[in-house]
C-alpha positions as CSV (number, residue, x, y, z in Angstrom):
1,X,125.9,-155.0,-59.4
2,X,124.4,-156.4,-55.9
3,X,124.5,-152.6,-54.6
4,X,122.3,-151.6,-58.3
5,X,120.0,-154.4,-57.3
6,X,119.6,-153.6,-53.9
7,X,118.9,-150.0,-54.4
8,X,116.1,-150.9,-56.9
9,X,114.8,-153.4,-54.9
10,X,114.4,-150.5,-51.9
11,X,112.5,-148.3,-53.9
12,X,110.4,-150.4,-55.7
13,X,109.3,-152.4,-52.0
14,X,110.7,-150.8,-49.5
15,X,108.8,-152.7,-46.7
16,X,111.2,-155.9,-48.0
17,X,114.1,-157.2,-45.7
18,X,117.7,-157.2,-47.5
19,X,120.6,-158.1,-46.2
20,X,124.6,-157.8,-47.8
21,X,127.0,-159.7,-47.3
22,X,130.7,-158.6,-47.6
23,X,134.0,-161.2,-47.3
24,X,136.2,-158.2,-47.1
25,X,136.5,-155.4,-44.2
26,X,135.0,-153.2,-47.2
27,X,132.8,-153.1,-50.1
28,X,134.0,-152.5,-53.3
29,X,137.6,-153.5,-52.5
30,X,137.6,-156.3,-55.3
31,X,136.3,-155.6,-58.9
32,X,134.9,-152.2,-58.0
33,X,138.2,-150.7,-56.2
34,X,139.1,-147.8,-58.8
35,X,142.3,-149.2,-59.4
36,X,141.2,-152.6,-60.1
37,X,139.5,-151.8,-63.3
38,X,139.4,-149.1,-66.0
39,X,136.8,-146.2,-64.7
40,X,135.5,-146.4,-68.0
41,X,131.9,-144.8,-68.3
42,X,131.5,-147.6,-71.1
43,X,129.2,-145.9,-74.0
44,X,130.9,-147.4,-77.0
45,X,132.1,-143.6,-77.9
46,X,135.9,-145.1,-78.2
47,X,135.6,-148.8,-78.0
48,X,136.7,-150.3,-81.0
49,X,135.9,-153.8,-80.0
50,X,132.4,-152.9,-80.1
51,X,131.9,-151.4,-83.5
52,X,133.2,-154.9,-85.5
53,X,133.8,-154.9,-89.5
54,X,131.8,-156.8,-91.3
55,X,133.0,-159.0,-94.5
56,X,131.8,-156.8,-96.8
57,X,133.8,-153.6,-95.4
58,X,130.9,-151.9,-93.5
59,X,131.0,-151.4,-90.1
60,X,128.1,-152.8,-87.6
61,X,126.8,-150.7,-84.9
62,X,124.3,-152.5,-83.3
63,X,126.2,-153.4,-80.3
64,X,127.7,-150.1,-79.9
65,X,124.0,-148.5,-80.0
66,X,122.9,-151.3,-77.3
67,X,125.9,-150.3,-74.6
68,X,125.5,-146.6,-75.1
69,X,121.5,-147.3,-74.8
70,X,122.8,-149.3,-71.5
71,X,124.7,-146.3,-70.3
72,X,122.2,-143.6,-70.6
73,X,119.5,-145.8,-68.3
74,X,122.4,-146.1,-65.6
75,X,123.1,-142.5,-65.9
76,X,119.2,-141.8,-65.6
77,X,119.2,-143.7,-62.5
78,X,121.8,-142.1,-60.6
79,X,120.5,-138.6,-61.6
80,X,117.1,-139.6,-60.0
81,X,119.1,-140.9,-57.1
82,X,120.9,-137.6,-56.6
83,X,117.7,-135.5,-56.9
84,X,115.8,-137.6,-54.4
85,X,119.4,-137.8,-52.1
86,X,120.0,-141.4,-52.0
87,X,123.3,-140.2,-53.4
88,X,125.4,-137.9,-51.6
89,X,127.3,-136.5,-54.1
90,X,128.7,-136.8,-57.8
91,X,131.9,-136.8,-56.7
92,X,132.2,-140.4,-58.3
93,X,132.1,-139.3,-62.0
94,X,133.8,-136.9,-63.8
95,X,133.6,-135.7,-67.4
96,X,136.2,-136.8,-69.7
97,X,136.7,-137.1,-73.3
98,X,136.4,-140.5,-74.8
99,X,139.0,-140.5,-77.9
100,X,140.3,-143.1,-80.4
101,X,143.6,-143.3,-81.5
102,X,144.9,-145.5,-84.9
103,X,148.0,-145.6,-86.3
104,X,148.3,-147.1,-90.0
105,X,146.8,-145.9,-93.2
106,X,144.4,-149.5,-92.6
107,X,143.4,-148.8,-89.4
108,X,143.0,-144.8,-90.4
109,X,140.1,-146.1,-93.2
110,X,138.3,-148.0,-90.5
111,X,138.0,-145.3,-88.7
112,X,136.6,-142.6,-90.8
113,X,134.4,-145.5,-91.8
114,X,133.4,-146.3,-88.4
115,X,132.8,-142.5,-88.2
116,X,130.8,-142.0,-90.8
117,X,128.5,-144.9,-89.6
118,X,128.6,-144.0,-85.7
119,X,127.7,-140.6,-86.1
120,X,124.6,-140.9,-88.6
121,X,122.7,-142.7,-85.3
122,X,121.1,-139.8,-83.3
123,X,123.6,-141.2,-80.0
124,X,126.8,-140.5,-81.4
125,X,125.9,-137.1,-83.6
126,X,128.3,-135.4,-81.7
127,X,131.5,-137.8,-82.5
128,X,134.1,-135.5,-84.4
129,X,136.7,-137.5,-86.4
130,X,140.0,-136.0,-87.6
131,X,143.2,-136.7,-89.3
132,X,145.0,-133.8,-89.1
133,X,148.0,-134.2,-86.3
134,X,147.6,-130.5,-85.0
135,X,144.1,-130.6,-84.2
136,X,144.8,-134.2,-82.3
137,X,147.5,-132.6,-80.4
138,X,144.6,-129.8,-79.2
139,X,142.7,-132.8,-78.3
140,X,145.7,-134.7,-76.3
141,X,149.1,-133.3,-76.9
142,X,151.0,-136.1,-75.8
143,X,149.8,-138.2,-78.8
144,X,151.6,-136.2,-81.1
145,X,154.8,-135.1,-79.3
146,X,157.9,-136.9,-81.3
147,X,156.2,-139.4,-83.2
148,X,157.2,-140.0,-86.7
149,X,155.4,-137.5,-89.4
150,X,155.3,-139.7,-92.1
151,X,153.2,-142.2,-89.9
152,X,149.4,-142.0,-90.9
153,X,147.1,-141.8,-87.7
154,X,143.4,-140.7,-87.1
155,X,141.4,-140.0,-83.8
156,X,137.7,-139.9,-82.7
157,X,136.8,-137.5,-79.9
158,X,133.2,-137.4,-77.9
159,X,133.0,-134.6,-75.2
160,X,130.2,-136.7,-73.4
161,X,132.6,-139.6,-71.8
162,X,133.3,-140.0,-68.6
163,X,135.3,-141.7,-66.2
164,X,134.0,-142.9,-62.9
165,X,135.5,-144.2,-59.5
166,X,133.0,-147.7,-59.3
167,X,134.5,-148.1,-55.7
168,X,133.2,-144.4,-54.6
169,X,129.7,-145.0,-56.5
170,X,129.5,-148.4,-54.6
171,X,130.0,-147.1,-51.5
172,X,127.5,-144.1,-51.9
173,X,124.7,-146.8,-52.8
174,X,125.8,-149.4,-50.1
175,X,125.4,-146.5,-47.7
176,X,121.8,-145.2,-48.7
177,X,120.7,-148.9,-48.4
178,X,122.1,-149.0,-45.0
179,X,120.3,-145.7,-43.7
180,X,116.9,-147.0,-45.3
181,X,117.1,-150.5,-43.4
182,X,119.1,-152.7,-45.0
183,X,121.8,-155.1,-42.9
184,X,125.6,-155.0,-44.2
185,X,127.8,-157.5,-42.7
186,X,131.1,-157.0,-43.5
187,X,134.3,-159.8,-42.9
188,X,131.5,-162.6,-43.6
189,X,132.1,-165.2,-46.4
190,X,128.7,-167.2,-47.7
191,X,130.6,-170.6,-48.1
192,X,127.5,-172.4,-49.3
193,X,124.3,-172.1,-51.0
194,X,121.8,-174.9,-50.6
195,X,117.4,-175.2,-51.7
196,X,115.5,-176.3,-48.6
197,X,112.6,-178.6,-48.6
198,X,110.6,-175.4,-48.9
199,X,112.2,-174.2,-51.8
200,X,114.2,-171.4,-50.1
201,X,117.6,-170.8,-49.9
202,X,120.4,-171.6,-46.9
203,X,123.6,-170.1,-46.9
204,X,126.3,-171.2,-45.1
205,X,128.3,-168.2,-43.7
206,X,131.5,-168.1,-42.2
207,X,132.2,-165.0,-40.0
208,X,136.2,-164.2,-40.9
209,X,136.7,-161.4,-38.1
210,X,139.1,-162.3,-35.8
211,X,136.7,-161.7,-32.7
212,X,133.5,-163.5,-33.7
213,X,131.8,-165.4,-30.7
214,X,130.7,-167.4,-33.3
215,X,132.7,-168.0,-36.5
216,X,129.8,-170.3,-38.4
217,X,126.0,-169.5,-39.4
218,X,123.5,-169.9,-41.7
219,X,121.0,-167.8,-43.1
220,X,117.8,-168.9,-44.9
221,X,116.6,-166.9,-48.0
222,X,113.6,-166.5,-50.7
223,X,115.9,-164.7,-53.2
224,X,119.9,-164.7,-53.3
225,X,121.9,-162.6,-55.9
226,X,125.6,-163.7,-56.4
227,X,127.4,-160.5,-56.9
228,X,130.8,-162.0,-56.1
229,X,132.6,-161.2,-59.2
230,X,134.8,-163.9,-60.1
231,X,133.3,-165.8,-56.9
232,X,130.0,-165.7,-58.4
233,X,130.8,-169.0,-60.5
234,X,131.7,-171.6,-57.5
235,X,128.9,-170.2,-55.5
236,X,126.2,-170.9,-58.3
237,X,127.7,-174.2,-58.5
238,X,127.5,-174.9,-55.0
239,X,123.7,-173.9,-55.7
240,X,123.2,-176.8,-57.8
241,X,121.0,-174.8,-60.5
242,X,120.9,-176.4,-63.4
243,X,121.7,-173.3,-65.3
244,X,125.0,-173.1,-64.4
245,X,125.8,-176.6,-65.8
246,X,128.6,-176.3,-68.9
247,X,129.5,-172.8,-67.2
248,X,133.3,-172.6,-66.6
249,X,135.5,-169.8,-66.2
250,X,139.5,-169.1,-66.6
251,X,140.9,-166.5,-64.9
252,X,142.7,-163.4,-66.1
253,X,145.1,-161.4,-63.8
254,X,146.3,-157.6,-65.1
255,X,148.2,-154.6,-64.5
256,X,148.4,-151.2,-65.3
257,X,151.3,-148.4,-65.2
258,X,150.6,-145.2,-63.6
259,X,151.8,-141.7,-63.0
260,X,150.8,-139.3,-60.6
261,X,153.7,-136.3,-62.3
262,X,151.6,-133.4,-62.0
263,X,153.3,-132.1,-65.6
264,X,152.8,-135.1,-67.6
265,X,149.0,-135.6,-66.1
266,X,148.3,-131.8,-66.9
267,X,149.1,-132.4,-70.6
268,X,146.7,-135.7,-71.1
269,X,142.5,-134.9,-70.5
270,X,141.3,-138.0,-71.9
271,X,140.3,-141.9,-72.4
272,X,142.6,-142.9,-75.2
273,X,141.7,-146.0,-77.2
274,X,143.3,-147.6,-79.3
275,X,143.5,-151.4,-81.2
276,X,143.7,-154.6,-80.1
277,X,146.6,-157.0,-80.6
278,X,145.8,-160.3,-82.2
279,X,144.3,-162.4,-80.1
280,X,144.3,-159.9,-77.4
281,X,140.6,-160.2,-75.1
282,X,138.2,-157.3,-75.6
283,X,139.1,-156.4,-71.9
284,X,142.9,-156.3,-73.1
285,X,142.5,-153.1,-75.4
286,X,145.4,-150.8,-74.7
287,X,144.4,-147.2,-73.5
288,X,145.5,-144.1,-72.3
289,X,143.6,-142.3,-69.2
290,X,142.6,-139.8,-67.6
291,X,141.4,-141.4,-63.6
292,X,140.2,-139.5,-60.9
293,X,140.3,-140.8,-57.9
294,X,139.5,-139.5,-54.2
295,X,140.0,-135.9,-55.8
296,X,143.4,-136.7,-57.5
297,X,144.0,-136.9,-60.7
298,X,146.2,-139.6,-62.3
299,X,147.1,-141.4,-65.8
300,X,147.0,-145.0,-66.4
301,X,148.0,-147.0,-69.2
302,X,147.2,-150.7,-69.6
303,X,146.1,-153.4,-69.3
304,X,148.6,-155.8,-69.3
305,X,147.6,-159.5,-69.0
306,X,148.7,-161.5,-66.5
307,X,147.9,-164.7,-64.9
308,X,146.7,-166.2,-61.6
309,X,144.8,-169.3,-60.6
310,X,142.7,-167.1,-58.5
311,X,139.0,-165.9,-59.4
312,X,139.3,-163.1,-56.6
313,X,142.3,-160.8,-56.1
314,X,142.2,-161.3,-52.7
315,X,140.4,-165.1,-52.8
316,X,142.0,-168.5,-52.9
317,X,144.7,-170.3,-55.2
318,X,142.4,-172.9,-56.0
319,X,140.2,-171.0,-57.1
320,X,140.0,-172.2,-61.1
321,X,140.8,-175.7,-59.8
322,X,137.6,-176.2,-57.6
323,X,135.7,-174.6,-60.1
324,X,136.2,-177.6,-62.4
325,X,133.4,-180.1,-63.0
326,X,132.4,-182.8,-65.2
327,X,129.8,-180.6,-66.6
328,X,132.1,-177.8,-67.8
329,X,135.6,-179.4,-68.2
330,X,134.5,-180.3,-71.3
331,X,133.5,-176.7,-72.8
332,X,136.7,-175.2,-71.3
333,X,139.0,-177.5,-73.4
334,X,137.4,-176.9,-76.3
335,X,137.1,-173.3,-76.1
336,X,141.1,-173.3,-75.2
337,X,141.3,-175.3,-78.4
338,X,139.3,-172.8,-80.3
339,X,141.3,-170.0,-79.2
340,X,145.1,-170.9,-79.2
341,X,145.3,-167.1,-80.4
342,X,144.2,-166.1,-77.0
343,X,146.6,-168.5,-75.2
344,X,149.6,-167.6,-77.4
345,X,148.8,-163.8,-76.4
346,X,148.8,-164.5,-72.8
347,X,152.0,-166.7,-72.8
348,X,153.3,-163.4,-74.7
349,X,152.1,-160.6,-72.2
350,X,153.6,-162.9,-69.7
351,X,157.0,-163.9,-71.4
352,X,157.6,-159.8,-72.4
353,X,159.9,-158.3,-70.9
354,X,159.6,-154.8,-68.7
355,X,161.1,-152.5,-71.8
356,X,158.8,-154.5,-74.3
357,X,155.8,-154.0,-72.2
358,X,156.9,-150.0,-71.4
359,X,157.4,-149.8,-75.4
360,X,153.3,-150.7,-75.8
361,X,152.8,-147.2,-73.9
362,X,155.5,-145.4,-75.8
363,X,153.5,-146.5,-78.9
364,X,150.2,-144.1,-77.7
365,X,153.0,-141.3,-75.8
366,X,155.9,-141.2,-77.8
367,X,157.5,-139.3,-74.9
368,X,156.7,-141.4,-71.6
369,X,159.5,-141.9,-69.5
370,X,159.5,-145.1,-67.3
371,X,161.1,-143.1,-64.0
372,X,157.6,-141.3,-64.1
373,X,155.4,-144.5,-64.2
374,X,155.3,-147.4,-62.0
375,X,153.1,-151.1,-62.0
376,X,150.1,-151.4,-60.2
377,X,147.8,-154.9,-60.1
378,X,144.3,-154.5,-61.4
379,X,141.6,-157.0,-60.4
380,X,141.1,-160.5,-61.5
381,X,138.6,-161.0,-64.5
382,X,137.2,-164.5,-64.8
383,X,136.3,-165.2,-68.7
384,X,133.4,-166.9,-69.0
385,X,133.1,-170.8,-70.6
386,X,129.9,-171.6,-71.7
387,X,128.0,-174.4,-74.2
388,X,126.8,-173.1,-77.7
389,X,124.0,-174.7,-79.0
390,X,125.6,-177.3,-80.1
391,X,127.1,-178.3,-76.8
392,X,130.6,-177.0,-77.7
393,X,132.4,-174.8,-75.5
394,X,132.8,-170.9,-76.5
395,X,134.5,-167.8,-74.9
396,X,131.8,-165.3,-73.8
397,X,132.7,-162.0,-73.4
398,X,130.9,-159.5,-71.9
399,X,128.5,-159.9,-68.7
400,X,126.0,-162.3,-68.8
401,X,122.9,-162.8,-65.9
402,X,122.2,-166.6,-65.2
403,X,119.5,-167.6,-62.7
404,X,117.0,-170.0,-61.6
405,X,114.0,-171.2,-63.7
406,X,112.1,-170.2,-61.0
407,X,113.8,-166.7,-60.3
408,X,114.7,-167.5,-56.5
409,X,118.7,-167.0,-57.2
410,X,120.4,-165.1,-60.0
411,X,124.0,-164.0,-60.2
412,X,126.7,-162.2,-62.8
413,X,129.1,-163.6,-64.7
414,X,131.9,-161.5,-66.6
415,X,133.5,-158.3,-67.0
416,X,133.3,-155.2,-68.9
417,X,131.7,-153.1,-70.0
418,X,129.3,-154.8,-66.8
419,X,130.0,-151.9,-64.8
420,X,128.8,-149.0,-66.9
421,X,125.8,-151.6,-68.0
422,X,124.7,-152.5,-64.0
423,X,121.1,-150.7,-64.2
424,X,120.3,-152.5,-67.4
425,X,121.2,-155.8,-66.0
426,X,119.8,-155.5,-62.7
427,X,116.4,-154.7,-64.4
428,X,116.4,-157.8,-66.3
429,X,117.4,-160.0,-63.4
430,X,114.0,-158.3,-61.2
431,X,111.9,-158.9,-64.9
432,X,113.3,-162.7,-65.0
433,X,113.2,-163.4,-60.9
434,X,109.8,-161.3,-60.7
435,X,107.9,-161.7,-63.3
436,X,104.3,-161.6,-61.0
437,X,105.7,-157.7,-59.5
438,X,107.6,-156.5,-62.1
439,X,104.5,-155.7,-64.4
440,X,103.3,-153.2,-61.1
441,X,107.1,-151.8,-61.0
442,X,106.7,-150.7,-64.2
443,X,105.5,-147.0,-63.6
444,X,107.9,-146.9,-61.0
445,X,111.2,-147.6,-63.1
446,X,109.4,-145.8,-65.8
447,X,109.9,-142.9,-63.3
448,X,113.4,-143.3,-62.3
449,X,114.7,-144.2,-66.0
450,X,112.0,-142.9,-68.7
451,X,114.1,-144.5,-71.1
452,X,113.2,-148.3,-70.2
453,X,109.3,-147.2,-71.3
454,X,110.0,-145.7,-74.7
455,X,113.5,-146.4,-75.3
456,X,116.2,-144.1,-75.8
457,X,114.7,-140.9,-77.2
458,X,115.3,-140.9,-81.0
459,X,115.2,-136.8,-81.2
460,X,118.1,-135.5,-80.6
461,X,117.0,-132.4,-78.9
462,X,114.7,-135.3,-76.5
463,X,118.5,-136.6,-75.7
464,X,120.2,-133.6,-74.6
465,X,117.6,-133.0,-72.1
466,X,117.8,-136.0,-70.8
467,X,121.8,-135.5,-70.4
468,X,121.1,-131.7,-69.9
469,X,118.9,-132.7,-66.8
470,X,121.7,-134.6,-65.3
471,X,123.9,-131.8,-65.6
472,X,121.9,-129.1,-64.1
473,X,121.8,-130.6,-60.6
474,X,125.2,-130.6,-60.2
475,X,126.0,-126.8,-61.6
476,X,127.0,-125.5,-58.4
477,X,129.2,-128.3,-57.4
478,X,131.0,-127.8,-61.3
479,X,131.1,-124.2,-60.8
480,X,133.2,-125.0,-57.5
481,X,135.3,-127.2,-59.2
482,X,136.4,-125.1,-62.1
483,X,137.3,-122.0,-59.4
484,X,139.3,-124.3,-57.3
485,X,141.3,-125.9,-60.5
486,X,140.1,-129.5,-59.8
487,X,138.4,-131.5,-62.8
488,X,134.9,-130.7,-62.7
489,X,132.7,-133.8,-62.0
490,X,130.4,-135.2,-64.3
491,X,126.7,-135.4,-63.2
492,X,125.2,-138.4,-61.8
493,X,126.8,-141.5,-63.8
494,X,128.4,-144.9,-63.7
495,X,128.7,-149.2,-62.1
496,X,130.5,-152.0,-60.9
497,X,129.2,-152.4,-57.4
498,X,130.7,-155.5,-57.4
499,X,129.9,-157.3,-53.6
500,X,131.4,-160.8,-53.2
501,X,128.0,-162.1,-51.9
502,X,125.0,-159.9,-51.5
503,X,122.1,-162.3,-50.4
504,X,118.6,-160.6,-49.5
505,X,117.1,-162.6,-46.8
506,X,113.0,-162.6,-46.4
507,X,111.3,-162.0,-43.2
508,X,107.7,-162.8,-42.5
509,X,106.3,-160.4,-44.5
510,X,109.1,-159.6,-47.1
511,X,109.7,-161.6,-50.7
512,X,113.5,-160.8,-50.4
């Protein structure tokens, strides 16, 4: 997210003075590493979570349309940023089917009635839905192989999905910034945010190499983005805005199994989808993938929930503890009140045992083995506690942009699909912090993402150009790719560019 913002802030005023500050010896080594989330190009083409039933047995769409509308700006972006070489490469994407998998004659009529619905919108035309167990098995074999025959099961399959290495894509944008002006300073923690008399920001910055001269700073600001991931909370707290009053958060650890055997990742091509357990998070939906990461290709199945009191991976055990306030204590009791489904499924992922958790994969691959998998930690995923309207405390899931009534600080809170979404987001965080410029960016952003102007095309053919566009420029790099038997990359794609602080300090004659 701060390296989305960043970059848009560079090309719409490039004469502005921004500045990133990292807590690690890297960026993207939290929420953004590859491992520690999904590589999901989120576009709702397998997400069940996002196409909900409605009472009366028809399906709703509307979020669906809204993420995959999300996904096309961000993949409009990083085309124009390839083409004008503010991207090196497309190396951090890569085409992959998106598929849904159901077992259960149930969950098999949702499905064809999710179909049905998905694939009348002009976004998801191309969404093929099938029960027949031989043409699933073209699609990904090791669905199929030994499971029972008398079982009913249905899949969804879109061709356009992707998965994408967040970490690589970060680092690619981090990097242009970089070479166009902007300061990175890595191994420094912003402690504290506080308003000056003048209505600026200070930040408190605590330099955490271990041969500083001077281990303590400050920096003074007009505008500060908290892209800290699950840090983003304390430090809009320490702002003192009162947005962020009756915000809480409670922490959710996971893991992951993964296999790097070169015959069982040869015989799976695909994001595999399937249902959530009962009271199971959205971010908790068990799948089946297809990663790529630094040129290697792997499979991952998870998540499984975990717990830690931390709201960084690599942050502090105090972490939920300090976050606690008399503004939000209220709103996280009753929202663990209102969902004792949630807690009972998190006491269960933690309670299962190691053959009850391999079983969960065994149900999507009939065939897995454990002595070809082993358990990897994903990243820590804060879910967000927030006031309804009637002052009672909910679960928000999803991302969700708070800032200042006077747009000098903004940050993001939550998780998926926030990575995939980052271009969307980051434009309506420079429409609500900039309201005086952002009527001149216009024509700019117009420019870089024509689909913000008119919305997503409605023609068909007007959206395959669009995604045909992003295609072409990287032919040659595809065609290379297929000769040397490495997955082809998809064009340009992706987000997460989740840095712990990224703060943009103004000079003299910069706003930022």
């Amino acid at each position: 997210m701060s390296a989305t913002l960043g970059t848009l802030i560079q090309q719409l005023e490039p004469t502005w003075s921004v500045r990133i500050y990292e807590r690690l010896d890297d960026v993207a080594l939290e929420s953004s590493n590859p491992w520690n989330n999904a590589g999901t190009g989120h576009a709702a083409l397998c997400e069940l979570n996002y196409t909900p039933e409605r009472a009366d047995g028809t399906v709703d769409i509307s979020k669906a349309v809204k993420i995959n509308e999300q996904f096309e700006a961000s993949r409009e972006l990083w085309h124009h940023l390839l083409a004008a070489g503010r991207l090196k490469d497309s190396s951090f994407i890569n085409r992959t089917p998106h598929m849904t998998f159901v077992r259960g004659a149930e969950n098999v009529d949702y499905l064809r009635r999710r179909h049905e619905t998905l694939s009348a919108h002009p976004l998801f035309r191309d969404l093929e839905f099938t029960t027949d167990r031989s043409v699933i098995a073209q699609w990904a074999p090791l669905l199929t192989e030994d499971r029972d025959p008398a079982e009913p099961v249905a899949a969804t399959r879109s061709t356009a999905g992707t998965d994408v290495d967040f970490g690589n894509l970060t680092r690619q944008l981090v990097d242009a910034m970089v070479d166009n002006g902007a300061e990175l300073f890595l191994q420094h923690e912003v402690r504290s945010i506080r308003r000056t008399r003048d209505g600026r920001w200070r930040l408190r910055v605590k330099d955490r190499s271990w041969n500083a001269p001077k281990r303590r700073s400050t920096v003074t600001a007009r505008f500060v983005f908290v892209g800290a991931g699950g840090g983003a909370l304390p430090l809009l707290q320490s702002a003192g805005i009162p947005e962020i009053k009756g915000f809480g958060g409670f922490p959710i650890s996971g893991e992951f199994l993964r296999t790097a055997n070169p015959e069982v990742v040869a015989r799976h091509q695909a994001k595999v989808y399937g249902k959530a357990d009962v009271g199971a998070p959205p971010m908790s939906v068990p799948h089946l993938d297809t990663r790529v990461v630094d040129g290697r290709t792997y499979l991952m199945f998870g998540p499984y929930a975990g717990f830690s009191p931390k709201y960084l991976k690599k942050g502090k055990y105090l972490g939920l503890i300090t976050s606690l306030r008399l503004d939000n204590v209220g709103s996280m009791i009753g929202a663990g009140l209102k969902n004792l489904d949630l807690t009972q499924y998190l006491v269960g992922q933690l309670a299962a045992a190691p053959e009850t958790k391999f079983h969960a994969l065994q149900q999507f691959m009939p065939t897995a083995h454990p002595k070809d998998w082993e358990k990897i930690t994903a990243g820590q995923r804060v879910q967000v506690i927030k006031k309804d309207a009637d002052g009672k405390g909910v679960l928000q899931f999803g991302t969700e942009v708070v800032a200042a009534a006077d747009g000098s600080i903004a940050g993001l809170l939550g998780a998926s699909p926030g990575a995939s979404t980052a271009v969307s987001a980051m434009v309506d965080v420079l429409e609500r912090c900039f309201p005086e410029q952002f009527a001149s960016w216009r024509a700019t952003l117009a420019t870089m993402m024509p689909s913000l102007d008119g919305g997503v095309p409605a023609d068909a053919r007007e959206i395959e150009t669009t995604r045909d566009g992003a295609s072409e420029l990287s032919a040659a790099q595809i065609s290379a790719a297929q000769t040397s038997g490495v997955a082809a990359p998809e064009p340009a794609v992706g987000p997460d560019g989740v840095l712990p602080a990224s703060v943009y300090e103004s000079h003299a004659d910069s706003r930022v």
